[in-house]
C-alpha positions in Angstrom: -136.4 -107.2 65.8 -137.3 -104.0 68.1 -137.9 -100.7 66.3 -138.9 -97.2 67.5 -141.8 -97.7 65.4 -144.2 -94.4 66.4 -141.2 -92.5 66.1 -140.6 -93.5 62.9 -143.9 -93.3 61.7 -144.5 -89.8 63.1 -141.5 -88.2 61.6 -142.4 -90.5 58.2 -145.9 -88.7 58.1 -144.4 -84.8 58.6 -141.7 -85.7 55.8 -144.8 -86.4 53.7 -146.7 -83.4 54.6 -144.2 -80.8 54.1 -144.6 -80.2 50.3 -141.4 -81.2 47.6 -140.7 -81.6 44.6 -141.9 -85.1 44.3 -145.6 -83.3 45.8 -145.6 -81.2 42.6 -144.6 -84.0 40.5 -147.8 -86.0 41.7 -150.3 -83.4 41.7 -149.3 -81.8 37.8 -149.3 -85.0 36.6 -153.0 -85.9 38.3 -153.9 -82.7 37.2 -153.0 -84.1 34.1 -154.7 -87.4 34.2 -155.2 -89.6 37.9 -153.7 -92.6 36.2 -150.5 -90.5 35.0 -150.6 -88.8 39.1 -151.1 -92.3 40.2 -147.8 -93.6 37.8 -146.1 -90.6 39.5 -146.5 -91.4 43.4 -145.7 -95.5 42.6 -142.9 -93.7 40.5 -141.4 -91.4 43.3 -142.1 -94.9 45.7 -139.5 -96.7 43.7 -136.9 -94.0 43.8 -136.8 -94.3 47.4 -136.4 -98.2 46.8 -133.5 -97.4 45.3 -132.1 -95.4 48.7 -133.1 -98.3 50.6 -131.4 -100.8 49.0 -128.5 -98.6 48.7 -129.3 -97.9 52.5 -129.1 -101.5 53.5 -126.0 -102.5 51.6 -123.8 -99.5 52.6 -123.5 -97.7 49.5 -125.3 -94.5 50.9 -122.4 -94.6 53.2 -119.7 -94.3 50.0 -121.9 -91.3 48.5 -122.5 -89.2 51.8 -118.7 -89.7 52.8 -117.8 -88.2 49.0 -118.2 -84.6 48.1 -117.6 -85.4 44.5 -120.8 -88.0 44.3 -123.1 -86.0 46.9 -122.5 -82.7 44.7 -123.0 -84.6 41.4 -126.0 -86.5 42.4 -127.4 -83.0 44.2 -127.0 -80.9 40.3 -128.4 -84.1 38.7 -131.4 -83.6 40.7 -131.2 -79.9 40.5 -130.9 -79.9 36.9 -134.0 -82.5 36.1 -136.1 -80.1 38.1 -135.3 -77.0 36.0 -135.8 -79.3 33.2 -138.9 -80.0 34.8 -140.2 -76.1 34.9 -138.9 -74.8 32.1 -141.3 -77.2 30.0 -144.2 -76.2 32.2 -144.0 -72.7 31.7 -143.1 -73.2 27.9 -146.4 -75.4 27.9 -148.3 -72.3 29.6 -146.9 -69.7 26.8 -147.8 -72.3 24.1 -151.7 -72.2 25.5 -151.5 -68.7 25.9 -150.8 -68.3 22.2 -153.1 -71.0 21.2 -155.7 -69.1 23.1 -155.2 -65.7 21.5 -155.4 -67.3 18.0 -158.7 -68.8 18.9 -160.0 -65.7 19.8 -158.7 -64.1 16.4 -160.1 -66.6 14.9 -163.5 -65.4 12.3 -166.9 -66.0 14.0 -168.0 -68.3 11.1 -165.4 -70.6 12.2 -166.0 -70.8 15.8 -167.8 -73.8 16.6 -171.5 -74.2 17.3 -172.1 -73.4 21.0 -174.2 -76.4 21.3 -171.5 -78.7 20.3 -170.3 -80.6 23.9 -166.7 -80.0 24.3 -164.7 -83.2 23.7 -163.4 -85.1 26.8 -160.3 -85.4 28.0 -158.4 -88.4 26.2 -157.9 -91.5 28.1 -154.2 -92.2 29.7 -152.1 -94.3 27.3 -149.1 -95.8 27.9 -146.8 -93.6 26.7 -148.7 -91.1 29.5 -148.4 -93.8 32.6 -144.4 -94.3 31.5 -143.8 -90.2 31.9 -145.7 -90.1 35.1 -144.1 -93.2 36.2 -140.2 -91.5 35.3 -141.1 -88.5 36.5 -142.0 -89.2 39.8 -138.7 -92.0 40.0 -136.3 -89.1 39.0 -137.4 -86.8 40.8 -136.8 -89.3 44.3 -133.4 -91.3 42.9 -131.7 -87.7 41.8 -132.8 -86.1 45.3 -129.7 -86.7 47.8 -131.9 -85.7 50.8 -134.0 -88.8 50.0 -130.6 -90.4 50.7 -129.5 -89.3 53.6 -133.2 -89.4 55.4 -132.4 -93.7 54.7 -128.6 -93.0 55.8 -129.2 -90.9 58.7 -132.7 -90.3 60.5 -133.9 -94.0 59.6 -131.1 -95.9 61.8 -132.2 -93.5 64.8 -135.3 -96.0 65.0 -133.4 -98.4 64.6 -132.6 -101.5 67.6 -128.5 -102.5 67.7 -129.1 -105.1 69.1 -130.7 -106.6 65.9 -130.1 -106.6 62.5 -129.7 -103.5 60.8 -130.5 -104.6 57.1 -133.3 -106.3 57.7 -134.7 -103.3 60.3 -134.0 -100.7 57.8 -135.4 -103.1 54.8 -138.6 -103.2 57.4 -138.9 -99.4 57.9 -137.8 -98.3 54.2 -140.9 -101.0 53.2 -143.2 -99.3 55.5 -142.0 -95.8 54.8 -142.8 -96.9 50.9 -146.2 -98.5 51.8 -147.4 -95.5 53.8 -146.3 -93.2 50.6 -148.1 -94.6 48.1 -151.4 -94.7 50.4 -150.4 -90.2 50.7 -149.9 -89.9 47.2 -153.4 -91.9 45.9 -155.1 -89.5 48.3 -153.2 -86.9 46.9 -153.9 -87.7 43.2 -158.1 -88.3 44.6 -157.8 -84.3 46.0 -156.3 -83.3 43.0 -159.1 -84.9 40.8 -161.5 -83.5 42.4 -159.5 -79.6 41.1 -159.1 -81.0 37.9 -162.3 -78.8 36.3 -161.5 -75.5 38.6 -157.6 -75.9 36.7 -159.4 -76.6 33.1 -160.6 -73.4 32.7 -158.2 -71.9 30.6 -156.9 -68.5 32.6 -156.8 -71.0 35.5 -154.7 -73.4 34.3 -152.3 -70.9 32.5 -151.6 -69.3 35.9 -151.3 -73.0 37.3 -148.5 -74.2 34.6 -146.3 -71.1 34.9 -146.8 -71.1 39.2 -145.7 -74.8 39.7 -143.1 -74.0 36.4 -140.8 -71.5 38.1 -141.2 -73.4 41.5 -139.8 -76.4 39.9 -137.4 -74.0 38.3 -136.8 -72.0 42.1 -136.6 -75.7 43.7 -133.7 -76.7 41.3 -131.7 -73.8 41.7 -132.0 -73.8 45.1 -131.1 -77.2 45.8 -128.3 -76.4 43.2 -127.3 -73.5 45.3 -127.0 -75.7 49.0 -123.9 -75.8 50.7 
């Protein structure tokens, strides 16, 4: 088996560095929590398991070749990603509010200023699964992931050898170096996570990466 392997892994690493939606999904959710960012990136690896296999067998072929499945698959995706912002910037009003009434709230009820703050609560499951969803819908409704396995991957690959098992080799690899990006991503992001505590902070933070969820979906709603 011969593969254009530095081509592949050169083009691999810019696809990674220009942000997406699967970025955002990673770095709110390690924001969040680094286990639930962590859940996210293995999350987003296995939706593009599920292009590679569908890669390898042919059925990317089917989808590309039909309008009806490209288009649904692209509003799918489009849709989950407006889902997506709308809750954040419903989650940014909600502290807002939450915020003012504090404020309102008597002196004599405030508490004592030498009280520590509680800490953050550990991840539970029910956090890791949400991470882990998000992340996998976010890659298995994207039809760009798609077509990157159907298209720019077998331009690396040899003829004259097996094509499943050389696009199986690459998608592996392409999954591999992922999950490496987006642990490093969810270690710079921990590293922000008491700059985007403080309350104004994080308020502008939820409704920024909101409507650019909410601008993402409509855009890629809005593709020819």
């Amino acid at each position: 088996m011969s593969v254009d392997l530095m081509g592949f892994l050169g083009v691999v690493l810019v696809a990674y560095v220009v942000p997406g939606p699967d970025f955002l999904v990673v770095f709110r959710s390690a924001i969040e929590h680094p286990a639930k960012g962590r859940a996210a990136g293995l999350g987003a690896q296995a939706g593009l398991c599920v292009h590679m296999l569908a890669a390898a067998v042919g059925l990317a072929v089917i989808a590309a070749r039909s309008p009806a499945v490209y288009e649904a698959v692209k509003l799918l995706g489009a849709a989950y990603l407006v889902h997506l912002g709308i809750r954040a910037v419903l989650a940014a009003r909600r502290s807002a509010r939450e915020r003012r009434a504090d404020r309102e709230r008597p002196a004599a009820e405030e508490p004592r200023g030498d009280i520590e703050p509680a800490k953050g609560p550990a991840p539970t499951g029910a956090q890791w699964r949400s991470g882990f969803a998000q992340g996998f819908l976010t890659n298995v409704l994207n039809p760009k992931a798609a077509l990157f396995f159907l298209s720019i991957l077998p331009q690396f690959v040899d003829g004259a050898g097996s094509t499943t098992r050389q696009i199986f080799f690459l998608g592996i690899l392409d999954v591999l170096i992922g999950i490496v990006y987006w642990f490093v991503v969810v270690a710079v992001a921990a590293r922000l996570r008491t700059l985007l505590a403080r309350p104004k902070v994080q308020h502008r933070w939820e409704l920024t990466t909101g409507w650019l969820f909410i601008a993402i979906g409509v855009g890629v709603a809005a593709a020819a």
